[in-house]
Residue, then its C-alpha position, 0 to 999 in steps of 0.5 A: x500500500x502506498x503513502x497518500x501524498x498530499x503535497x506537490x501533486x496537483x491544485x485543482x480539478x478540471x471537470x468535463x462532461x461525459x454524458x448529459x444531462x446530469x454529468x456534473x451533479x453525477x460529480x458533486x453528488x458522487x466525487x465531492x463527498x469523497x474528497x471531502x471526507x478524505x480531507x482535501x476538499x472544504x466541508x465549510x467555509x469562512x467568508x459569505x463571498x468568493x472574495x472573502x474566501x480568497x482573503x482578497x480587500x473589498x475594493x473601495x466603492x467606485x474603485x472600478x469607474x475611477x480606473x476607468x474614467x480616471x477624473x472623468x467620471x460622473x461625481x454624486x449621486x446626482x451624475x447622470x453622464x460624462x462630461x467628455x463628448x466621446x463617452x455618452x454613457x448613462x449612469x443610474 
């Protein structure tokens, strides 16, 4: 019988169907209670999001449209579109 190795082999899992329907909740229902049980697969986990998780920072709001937009982007709430005449987006 050989030793279980748990380090150096692999970090993930690539999944394909083989039949359909029903390939991938043959794989959950069947393959993920196993890892599971031998210790190699989360049963819990600590965050509520895939960023919590991933231990990654809850980036500041509006982060996103001021890479974007840099000094462009719409200020307030009350913003409704760019001032620049090449962007004619629509905010909500």
């Amino acid at each position: 019988m050989c030793a279980r190795r748990t380090e150096g082999a692999c970090d993930g899992f690539t999944v394909g169907a083989v039949h359909s329907p029903g390939a991938f909740e043959d794989f959950v229902r069947q393959v993920v209670p196993e890892l599971q049980r031998r210790g190699v697969l989360r049963t819990e986990y600590e965050g509520k999001t895939l960023r919590d998780n991933l231990g990654l920072e809850r980036p500041a709001s509006g982060t996103w449209r001021n890479r974007r937009y840099g000094a462009r982007a719409p200020a307030g709430p009350g913003a409704k579109t760019l001032s620049c005449p090449s962007a004619r987006r629509r905010w909500p």
